[in-house]
DSSP file (Angstrom, degrees, kcal/mol; ACC not computed):
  #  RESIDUE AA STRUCTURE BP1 BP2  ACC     N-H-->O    O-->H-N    N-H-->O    O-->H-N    TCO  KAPPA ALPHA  PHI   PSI    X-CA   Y-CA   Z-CA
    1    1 A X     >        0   0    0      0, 0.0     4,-0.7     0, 0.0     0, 0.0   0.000 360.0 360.0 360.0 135.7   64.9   53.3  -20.6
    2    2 A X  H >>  +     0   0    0      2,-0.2     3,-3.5     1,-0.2     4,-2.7   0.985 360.0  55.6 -57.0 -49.9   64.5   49.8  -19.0
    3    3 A X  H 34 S+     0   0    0      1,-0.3     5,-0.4     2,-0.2    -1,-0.2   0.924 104.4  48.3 -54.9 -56.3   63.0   51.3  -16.0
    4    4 A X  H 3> S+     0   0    0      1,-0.3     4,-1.4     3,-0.2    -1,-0.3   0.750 110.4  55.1 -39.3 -25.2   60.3   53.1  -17.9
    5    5 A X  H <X S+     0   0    0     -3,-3.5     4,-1.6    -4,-0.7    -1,-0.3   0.954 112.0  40.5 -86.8 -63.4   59.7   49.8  -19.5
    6    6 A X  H >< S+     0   0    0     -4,-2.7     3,-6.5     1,-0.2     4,-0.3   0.740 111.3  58.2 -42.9 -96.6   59.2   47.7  -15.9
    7    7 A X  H >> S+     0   0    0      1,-0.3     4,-1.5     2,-0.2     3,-0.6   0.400 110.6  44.4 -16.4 -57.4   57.2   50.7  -14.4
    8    8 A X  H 3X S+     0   0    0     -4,-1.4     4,-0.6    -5,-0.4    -1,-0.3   0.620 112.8  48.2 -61.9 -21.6   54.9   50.1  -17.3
    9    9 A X  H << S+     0   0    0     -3,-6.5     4,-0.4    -4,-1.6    -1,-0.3   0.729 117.2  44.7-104.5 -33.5   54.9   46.2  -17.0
   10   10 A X  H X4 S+     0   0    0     -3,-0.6     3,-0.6    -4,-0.3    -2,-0.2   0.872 113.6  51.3 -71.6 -35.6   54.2   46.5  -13.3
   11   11 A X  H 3< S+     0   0    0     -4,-1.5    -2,-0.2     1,-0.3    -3,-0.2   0.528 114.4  37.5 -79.0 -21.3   51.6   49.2  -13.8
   12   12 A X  T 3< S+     0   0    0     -4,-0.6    -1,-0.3    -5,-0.1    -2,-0.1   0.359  93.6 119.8-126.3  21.6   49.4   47.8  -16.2
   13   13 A X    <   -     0   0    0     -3,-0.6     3,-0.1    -4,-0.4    -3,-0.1  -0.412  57.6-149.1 -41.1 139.7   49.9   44.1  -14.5
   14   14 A X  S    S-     0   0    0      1,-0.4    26,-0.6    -2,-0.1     2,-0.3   0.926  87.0  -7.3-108.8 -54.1   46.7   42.4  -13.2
   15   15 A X  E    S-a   40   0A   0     24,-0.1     2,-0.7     2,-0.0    -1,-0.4  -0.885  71.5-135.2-127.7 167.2   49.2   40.5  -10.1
   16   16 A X  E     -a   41   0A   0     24,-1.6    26,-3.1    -2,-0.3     2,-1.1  -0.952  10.3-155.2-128.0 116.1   53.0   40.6   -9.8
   17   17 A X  E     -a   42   0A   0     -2,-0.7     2,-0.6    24,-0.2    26,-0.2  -0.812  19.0-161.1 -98.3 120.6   54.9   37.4   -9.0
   18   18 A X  E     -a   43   0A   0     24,-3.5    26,-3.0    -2,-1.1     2,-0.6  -0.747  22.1-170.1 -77.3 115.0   58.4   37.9   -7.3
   19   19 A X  E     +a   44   0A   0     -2,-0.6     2,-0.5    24,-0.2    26,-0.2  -0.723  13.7 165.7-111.9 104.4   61.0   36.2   -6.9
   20   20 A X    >   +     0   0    0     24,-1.4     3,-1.3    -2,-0.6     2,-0.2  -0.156  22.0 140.9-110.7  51.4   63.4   37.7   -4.5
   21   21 A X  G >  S+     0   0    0     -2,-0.5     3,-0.7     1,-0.3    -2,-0.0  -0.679  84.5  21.3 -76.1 158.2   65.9   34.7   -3.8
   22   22 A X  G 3  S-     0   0    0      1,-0.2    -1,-0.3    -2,-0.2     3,-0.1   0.588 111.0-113.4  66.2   8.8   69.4   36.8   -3.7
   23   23 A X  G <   -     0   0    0     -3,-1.3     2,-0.3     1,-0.2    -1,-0.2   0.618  35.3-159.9 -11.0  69.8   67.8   40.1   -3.0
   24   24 A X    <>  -     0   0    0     -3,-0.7     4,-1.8     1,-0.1    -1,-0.2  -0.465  18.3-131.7 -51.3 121.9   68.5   41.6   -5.8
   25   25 A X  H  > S+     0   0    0     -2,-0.3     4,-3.2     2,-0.2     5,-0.1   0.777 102.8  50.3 -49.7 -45.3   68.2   45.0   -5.3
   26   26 A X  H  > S+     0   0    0      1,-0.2     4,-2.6     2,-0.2     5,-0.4   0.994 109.6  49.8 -58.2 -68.2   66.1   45.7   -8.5
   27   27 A X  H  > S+     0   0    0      2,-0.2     4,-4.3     1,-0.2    -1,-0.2   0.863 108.0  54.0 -16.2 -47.5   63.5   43.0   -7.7
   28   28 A X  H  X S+     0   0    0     -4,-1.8     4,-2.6     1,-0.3     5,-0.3   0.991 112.9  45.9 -88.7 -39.7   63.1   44.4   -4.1
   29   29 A X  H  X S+     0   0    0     -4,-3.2     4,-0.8     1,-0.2    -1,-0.3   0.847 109.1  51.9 -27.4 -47.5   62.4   47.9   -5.8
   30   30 A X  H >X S+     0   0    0     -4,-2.6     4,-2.9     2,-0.2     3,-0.7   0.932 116.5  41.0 -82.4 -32.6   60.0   46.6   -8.2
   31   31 A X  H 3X S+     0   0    0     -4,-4.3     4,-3.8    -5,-0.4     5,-0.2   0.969 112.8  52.5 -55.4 -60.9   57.9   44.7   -5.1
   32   32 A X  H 3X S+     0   0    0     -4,-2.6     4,-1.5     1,-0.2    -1,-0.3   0.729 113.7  41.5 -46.0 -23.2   58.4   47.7   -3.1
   33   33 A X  H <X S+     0   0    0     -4,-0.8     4,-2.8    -3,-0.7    -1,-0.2   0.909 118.4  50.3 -91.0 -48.5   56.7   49.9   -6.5
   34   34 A X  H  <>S+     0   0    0     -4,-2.9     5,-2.1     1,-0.3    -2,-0.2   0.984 112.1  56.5 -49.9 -45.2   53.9   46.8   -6.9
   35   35 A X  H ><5S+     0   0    0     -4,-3.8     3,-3.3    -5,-0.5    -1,-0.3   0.964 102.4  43.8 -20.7 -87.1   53.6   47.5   -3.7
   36   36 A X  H 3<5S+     0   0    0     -4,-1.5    -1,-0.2     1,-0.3    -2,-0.2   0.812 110.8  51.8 -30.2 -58.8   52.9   50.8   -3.6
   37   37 A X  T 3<5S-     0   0    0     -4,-2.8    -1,-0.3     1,-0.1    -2,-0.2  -0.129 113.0-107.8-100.4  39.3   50.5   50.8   -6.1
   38   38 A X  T < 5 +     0   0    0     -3,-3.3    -3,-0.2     1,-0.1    -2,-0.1   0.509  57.3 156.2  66.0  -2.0   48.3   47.8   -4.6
   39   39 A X      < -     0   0    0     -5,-2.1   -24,-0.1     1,-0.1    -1,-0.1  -0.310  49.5-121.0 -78.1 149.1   49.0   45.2   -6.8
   40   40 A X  E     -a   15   0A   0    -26,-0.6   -24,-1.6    42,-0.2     2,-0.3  -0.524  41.4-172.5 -89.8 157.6   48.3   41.5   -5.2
   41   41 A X  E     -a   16   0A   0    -26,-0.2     2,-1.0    -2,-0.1   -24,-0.2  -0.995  21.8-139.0-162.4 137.2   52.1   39.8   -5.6
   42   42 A X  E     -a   17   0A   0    -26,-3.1   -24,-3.5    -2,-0.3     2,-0.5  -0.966  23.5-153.0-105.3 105.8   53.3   35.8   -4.9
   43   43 A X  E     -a   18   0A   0     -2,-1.0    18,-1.0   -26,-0.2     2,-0.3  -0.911  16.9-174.3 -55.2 102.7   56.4   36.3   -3.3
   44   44 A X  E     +ab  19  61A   0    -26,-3.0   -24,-1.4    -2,-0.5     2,-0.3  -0.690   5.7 173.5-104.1 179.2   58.9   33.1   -3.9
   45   45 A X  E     - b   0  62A   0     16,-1.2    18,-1.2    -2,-0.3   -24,-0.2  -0.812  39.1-145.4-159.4 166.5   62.0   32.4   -2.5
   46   46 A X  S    S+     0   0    0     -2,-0.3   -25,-0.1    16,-0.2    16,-0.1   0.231 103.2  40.7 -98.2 -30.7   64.6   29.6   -2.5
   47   47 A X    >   -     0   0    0      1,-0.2     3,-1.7     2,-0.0   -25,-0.1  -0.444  61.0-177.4-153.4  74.5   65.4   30.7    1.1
   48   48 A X  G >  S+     0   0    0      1,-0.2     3,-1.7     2,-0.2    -1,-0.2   0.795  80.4  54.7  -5.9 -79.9   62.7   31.7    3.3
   49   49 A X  G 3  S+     0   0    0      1,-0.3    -1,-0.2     0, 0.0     7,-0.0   0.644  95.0  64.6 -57.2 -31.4   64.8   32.7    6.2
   50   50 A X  G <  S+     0   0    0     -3,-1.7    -1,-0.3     2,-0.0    -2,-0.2   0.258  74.3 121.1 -92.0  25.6   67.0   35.0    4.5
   51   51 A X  S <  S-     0   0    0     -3,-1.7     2,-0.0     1,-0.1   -30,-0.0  -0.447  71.9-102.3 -71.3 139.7   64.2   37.5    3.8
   52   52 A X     >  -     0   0    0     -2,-0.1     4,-1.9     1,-0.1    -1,-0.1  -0.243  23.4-117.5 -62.3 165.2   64.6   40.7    5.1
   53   53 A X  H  > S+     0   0    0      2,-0.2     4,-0.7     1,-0.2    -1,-0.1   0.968 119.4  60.6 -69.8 -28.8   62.5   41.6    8.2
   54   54 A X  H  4 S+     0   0    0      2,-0.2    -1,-0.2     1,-0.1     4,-0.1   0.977 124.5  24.8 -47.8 -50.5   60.6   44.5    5.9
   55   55 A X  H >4 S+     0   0    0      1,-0.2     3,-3.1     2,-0.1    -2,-0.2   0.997  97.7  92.4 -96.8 -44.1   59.5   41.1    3.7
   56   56 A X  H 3< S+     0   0    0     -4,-1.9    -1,-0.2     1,-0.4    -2,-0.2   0.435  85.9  54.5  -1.3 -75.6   59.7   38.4    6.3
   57   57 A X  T 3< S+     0   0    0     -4,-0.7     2,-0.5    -5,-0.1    -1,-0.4   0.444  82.3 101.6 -27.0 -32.0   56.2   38.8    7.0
   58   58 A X  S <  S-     0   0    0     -3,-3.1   -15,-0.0    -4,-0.1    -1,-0.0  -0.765  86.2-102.5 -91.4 106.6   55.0   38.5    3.8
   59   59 A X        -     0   0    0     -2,-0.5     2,-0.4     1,-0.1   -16,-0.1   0.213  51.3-164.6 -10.5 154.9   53.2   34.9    2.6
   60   60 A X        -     0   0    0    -18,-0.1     2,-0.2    -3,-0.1   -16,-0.2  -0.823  25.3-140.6-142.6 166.8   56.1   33.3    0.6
   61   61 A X  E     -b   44   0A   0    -18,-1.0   -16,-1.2    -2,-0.4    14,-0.1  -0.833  29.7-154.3-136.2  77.7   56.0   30.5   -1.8
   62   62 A X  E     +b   45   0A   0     -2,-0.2     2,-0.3   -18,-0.2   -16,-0.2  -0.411  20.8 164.6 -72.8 151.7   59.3   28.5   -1.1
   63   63 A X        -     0   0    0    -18,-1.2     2,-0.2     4,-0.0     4,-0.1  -0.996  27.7-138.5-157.8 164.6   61.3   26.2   -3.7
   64   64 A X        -     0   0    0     -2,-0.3     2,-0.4     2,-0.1     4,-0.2  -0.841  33.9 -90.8-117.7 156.8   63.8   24.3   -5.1
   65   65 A X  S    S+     0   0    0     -2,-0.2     2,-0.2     1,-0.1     3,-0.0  -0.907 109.2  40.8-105.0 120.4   65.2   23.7   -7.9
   66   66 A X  S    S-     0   0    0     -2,-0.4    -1,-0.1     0, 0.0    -2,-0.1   0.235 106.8-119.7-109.3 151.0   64.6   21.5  -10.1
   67   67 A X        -     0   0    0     -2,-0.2     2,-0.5     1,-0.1    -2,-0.1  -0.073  24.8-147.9 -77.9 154.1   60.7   22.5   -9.1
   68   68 A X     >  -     0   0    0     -4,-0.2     4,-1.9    -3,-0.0    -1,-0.1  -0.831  26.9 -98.4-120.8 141.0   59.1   19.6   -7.8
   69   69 A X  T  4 S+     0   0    0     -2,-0.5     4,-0.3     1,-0.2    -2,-0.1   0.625 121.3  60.2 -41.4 -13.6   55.1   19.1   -8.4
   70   70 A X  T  > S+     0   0    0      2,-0.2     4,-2.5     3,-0.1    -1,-0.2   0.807 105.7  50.1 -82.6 -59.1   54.2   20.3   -4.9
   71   71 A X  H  > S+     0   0    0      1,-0.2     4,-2.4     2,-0.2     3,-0.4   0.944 111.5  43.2 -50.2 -47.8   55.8   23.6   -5.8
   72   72 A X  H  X S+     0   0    0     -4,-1.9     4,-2.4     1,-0.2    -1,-0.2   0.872 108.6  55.1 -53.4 -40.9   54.3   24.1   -8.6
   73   73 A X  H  > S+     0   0    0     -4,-0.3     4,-1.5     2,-0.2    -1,-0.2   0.773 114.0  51.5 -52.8 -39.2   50.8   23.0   -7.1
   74   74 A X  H  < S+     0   0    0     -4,-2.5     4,-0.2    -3,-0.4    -2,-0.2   0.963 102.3  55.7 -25.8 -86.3   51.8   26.0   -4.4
   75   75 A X  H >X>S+     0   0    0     -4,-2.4     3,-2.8     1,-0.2     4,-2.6   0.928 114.4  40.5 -35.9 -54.8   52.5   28.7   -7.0
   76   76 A X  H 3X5S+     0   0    0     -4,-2.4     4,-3.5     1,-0.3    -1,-0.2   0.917 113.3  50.8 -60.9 -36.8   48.9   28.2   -8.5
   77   77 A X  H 3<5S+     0   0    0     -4,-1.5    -1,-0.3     2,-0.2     4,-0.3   0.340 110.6  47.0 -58.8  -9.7   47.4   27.9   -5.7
   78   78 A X  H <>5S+     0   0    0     -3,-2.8     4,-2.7    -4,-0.2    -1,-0.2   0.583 120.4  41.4-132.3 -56.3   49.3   31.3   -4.5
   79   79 A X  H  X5S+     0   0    0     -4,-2.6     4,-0.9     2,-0.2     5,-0.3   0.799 103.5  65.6 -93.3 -21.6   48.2   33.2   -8.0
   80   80 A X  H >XXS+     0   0    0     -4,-3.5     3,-2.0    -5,-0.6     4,-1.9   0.998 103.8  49.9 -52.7 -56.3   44.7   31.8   -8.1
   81   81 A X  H 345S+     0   0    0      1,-0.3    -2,-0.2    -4,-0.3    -1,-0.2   0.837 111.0  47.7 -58.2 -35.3   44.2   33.8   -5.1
   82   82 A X  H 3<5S+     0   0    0     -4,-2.7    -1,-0.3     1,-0.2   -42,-0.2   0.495 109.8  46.3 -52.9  -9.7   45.4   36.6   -6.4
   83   83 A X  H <<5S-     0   0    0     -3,-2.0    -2,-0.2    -4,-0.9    -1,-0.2   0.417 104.6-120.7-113.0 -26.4   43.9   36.7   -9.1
   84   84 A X  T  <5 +     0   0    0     -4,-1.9     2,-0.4    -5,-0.3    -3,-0.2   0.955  67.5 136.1  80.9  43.8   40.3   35.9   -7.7
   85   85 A X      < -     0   0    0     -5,-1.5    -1,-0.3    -6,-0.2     3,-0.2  -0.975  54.2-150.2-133.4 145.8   40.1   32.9   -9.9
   86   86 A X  S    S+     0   0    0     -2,-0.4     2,-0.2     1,-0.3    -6,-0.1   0.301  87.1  23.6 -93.0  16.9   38.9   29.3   -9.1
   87   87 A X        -     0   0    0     -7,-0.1     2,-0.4   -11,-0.1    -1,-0.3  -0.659  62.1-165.1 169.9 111.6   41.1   27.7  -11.5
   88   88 A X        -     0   0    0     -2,-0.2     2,-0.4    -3,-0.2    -8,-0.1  -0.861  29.3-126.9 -92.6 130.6   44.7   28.6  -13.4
   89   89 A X        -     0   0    0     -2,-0.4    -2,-0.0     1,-0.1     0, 0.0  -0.831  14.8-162.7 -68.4 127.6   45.6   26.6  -16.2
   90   90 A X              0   0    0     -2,-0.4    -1,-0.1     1,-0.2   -14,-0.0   0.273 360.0 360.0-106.6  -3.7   49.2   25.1  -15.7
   91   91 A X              0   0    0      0, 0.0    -1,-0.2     0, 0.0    -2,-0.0   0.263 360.0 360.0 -69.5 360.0   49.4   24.4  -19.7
């Protein structure tokens, strides 16, 4: 089973990055499960504003595509803290 597979890939994940542009139903399950179980998670989006109110709240990392050097400078900056690390490699 796929699910079994995710649940496993979230569970033994050290942070969970999201991307819920489109709220895809699955995605907003697998945050809600990361959730659950405490895991630090980078939220992106493409559209900030169309978050639900449940995630609205939640730090987001907005972007565009094609990603521009500020986003990307964002993202690290986003999983460094999550991670508890003073430096991510981008290589």
């Amino acid at each position: 089973w796929i699910t079994n597979q995710i649940i496993e890939a979230i569970t033994d994940a050290d942070a969970i990055l999201a991307d819920i542009t489109g709220l895809n139903p699955n995605v907003m399950w697998e945050l809600g499960y990361a959730q659950a179980l405490n895991k630090p998670v980078v939220v992106v989006n493409q559209n900030i504003g169309a978050s639900p109110f449940d995630v609205r709240g939640w730090r987001q990392v907005e972007y565009r595509l094609p990603a521009t050097e500020e986003n990307v400078e964002l993202l690290v900056s986003f999983l460094q803290g999550c991670l508890g690390l003073d430096e991510l490699s981008t290589s």
